[in-house]
C-alpha positions in Angstrom: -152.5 -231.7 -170.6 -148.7 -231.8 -171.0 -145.6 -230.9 -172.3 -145.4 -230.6 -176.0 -144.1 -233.9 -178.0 -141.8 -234.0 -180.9 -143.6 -234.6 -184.3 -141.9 -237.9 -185.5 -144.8 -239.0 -188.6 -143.2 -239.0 -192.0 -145.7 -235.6 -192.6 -144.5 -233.5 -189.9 -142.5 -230.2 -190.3 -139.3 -230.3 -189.0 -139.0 -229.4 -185.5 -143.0 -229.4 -185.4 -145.0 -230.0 -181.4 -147.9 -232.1 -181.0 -150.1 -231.3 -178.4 -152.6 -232.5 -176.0 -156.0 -231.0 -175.7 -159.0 -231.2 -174.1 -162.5 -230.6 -175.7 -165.4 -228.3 -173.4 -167.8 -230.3 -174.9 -167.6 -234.1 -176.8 -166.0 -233.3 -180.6 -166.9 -235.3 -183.6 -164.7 -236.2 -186.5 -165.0 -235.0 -190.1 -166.1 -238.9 -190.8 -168.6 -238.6 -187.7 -166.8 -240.8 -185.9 -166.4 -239.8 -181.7 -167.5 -238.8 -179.7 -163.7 -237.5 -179.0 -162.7 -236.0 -175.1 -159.4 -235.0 -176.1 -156.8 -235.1 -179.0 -153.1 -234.6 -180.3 -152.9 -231.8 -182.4 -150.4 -231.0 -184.3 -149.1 -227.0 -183.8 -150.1 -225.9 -187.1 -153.1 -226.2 -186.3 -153.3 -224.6 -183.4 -153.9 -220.6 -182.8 -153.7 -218.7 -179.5 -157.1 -217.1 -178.8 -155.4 -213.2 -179.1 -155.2 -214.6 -182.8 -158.9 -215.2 -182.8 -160.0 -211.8 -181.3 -158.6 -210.4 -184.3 
């Protein structure tokens, strides 16, 4: 949805992106809360989908 921002929270690694993203369908929380459209994700959490495949 954007360019990457810097991670400036007390818990991020150092030099660590959030990112945008956009859900295909509605996402719910771990506490059910949502329905969410989109979120920032922090990059460690984040895998390309070649990474998946395999």
């Amino acid at each position: 949805m954007g360019a990457p921002e810097p991670g400036e929270h007390v818990q991020s690694h150092s030099g660590e992106l959030l990112y945008w993203v956009t859900f295909d369908t509605p996402q719910y929380d771990s506490d059910g809360c949502g329905p969410y459209r989109k979120a920032q994700i922090w990059s460690r959490y984040l895998r390309a989908e070649s990474d998946l495949a395999s």
